[in-house]
matplotlib code that plots the C-alpha trace (Angstrom):
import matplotlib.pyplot as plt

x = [-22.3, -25.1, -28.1, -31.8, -33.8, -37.4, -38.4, -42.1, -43.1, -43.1, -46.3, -48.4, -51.6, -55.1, -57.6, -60.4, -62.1, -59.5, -57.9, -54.6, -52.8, -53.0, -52.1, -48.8, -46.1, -47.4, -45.2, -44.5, -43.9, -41.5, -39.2, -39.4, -38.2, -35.5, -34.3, -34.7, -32.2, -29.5, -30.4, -29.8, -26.9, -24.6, -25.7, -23.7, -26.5, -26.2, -30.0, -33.1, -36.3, -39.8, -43.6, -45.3, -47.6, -46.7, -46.6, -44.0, -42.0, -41.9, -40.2, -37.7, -36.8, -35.9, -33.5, -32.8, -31.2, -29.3, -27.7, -27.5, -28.4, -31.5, -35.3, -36.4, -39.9, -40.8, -44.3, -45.4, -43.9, -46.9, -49.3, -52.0, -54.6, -57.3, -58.9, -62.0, -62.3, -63.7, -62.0, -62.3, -61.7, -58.2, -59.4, -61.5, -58.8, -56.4, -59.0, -59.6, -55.7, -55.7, -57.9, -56.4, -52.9, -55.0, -56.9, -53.9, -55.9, -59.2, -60.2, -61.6, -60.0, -59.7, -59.2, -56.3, -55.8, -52.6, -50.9, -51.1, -49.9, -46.5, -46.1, -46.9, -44.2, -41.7, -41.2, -40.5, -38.0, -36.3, -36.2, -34.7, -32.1, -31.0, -30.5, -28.3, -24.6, -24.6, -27.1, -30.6, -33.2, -37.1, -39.5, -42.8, -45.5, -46.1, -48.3, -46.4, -43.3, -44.8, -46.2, -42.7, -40.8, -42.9, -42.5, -38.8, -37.6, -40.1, -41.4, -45.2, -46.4, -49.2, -46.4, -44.2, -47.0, -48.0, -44.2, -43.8, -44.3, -44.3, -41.5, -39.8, -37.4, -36.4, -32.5, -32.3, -28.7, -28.3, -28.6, -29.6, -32.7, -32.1, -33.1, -30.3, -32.2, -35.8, -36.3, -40.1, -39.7, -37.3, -38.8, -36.9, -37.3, -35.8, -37.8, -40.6, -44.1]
y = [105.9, 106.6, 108.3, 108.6, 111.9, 112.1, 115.2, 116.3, 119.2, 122.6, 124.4, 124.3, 127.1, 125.4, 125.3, 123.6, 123.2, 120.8, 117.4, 118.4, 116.0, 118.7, 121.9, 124.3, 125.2, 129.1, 132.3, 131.3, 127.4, 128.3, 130.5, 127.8, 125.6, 127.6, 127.5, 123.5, 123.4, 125.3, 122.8, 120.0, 121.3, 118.8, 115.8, 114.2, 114.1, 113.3, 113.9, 114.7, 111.6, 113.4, 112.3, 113.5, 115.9, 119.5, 120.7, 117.9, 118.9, 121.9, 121.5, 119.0, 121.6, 124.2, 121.5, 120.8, 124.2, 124.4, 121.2, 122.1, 118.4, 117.2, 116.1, 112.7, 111.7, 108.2, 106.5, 105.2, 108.3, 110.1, 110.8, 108.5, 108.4, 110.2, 112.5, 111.4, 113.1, 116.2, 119.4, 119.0, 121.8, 120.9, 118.8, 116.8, 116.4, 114.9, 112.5, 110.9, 110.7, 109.3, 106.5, 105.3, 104.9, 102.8, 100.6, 99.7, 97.0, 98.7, 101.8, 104.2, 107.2, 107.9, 104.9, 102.9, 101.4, 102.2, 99.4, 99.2, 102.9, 101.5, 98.8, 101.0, 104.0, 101.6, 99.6, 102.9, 103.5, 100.7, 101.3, 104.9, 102.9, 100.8, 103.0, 105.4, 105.6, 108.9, 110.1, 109.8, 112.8, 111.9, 114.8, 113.0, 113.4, 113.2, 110.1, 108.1, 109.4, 108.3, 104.8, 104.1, 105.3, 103.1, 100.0, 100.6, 102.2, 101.3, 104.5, 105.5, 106.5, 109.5, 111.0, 111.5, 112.1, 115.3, 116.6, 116.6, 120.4, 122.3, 121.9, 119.0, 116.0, 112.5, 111.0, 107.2, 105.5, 102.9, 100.2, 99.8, 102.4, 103.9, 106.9, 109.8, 113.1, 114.0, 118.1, 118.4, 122.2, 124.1, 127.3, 129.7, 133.1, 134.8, 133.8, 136.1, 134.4]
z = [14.8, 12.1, 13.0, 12.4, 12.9, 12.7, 11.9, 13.3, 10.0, 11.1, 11.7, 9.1, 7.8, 9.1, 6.6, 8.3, 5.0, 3.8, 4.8, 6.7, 4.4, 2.0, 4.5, 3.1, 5.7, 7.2, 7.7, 11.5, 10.0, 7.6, 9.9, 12.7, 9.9, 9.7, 13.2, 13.0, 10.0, 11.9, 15.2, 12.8, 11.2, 13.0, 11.2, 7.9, 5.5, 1.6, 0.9, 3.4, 3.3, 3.5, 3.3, 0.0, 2.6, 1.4, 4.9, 5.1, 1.2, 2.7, 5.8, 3.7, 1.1, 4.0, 5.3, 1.8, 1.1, 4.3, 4.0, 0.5, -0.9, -2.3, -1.3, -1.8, -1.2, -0.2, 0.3, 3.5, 5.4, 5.3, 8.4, 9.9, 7.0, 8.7, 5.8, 6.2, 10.0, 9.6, 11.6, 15.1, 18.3, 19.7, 23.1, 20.9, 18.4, 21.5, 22.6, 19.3, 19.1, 22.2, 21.8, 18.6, 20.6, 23.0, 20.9, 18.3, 16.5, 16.1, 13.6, 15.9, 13.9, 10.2, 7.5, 9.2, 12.8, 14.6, 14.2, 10.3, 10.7, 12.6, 10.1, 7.3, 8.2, 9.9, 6.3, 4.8, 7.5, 7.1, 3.2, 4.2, 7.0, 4.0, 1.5, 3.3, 4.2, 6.6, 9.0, 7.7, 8.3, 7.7, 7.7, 8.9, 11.3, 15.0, 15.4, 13.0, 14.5, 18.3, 16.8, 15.6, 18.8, 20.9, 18.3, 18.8, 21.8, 24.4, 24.5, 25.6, 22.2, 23.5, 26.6, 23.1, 20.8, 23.5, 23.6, 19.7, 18.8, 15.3, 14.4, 16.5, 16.1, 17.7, 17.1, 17.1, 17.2, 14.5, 14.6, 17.9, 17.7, 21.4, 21.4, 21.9, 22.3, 21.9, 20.8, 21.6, 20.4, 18.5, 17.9, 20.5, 21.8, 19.7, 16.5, 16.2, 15.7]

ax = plt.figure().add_subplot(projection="3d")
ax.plot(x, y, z, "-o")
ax.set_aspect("equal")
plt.show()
């Protein structure tokens, strides 16, 4: 049976000065990374999906190398548009979050509402579904990720969107889109932050 893993991007350096669409992986990011490429290790891959977000390429390219296959970067994968929000203190950050998951049809945060979000990232999933003959891994983001699991699977999209860590991931079954394992954190003890 295929599979499809959405990958949450590993954690990336904050630059509060700048959209987070354009944030780069950090030290800690990068070596979580690396302990989500061996986790993922026992998928049959011929080529790892990503957003065009470098926090995003990054991650992918990590996964990349282990698998040892290539990256292929697809529009429509890429993170709620919201680079108009300025920074905001984490609590503040949530609630905003929180009310665009409630109020799907409205814009009550950044340039999109969440259901053109969902519809957005779920026809580039399917593009990615389509085009693959092995177990397909996307390297995304967590609200898009939680907008699709709840389209899909029935799942409530904020409970998921609050268990999704830095780095994290989700496995569907194809073709039926049950979900077989969420990993809300990957980073482990023994990897040094």
């Amino acid at each position: 049976m295929r599979k499809l893993v959405l990958v949450k991007h590993s954690m990336p350096e904050i630059e509060r000065d700048k959209p987070a669409s354009t944030w780069r992986l950090s030290d800690v990011g990068r070596r979580r990374a690396g302990v989500l490429a061996d986790r993922l290790r026992s998928f049959n891959v011929d080529l790892i999906w990503s957003s065009r977000e470098p926090k995003a390429v990054e991650t992918a390219d990590i996964l990349a190398t282990t698998f040892n296959v290539p990256v292929r970067l697809a529009d429509g994968l890429e993170e709620h548009h919201r680079d108009d929000v300025p920074f905001l203190p984490k609590r503040d950050f949530q609630c905003a979050v929180e009310a665009f998951f409630h109020h799907p049809d409205q814009l009550v945060l950044g340039s999109e509402t969440a259901k053109q979000a969902c519809e957005r990232f779920t026809a580039s999933i399917e593009n990615v579904i389509k085009t693959g003959q092995k177990d397909s891994i996307v390297v995304a983001h967590g609200t898009v990720i939680s907008l699709f699991a709840a389209s899909v699977a029935k799942v409530h999209p904020i409970d998921l969107w609050h268990q999704l860590d830095l780095p994290s991931f989700v496995v569907f079954a194809l073709p039926s889109m049950d979900i077989q394992e969420i990993v809300g954190n990957v980073a482990t003890p023994n990897v040094a932050d």
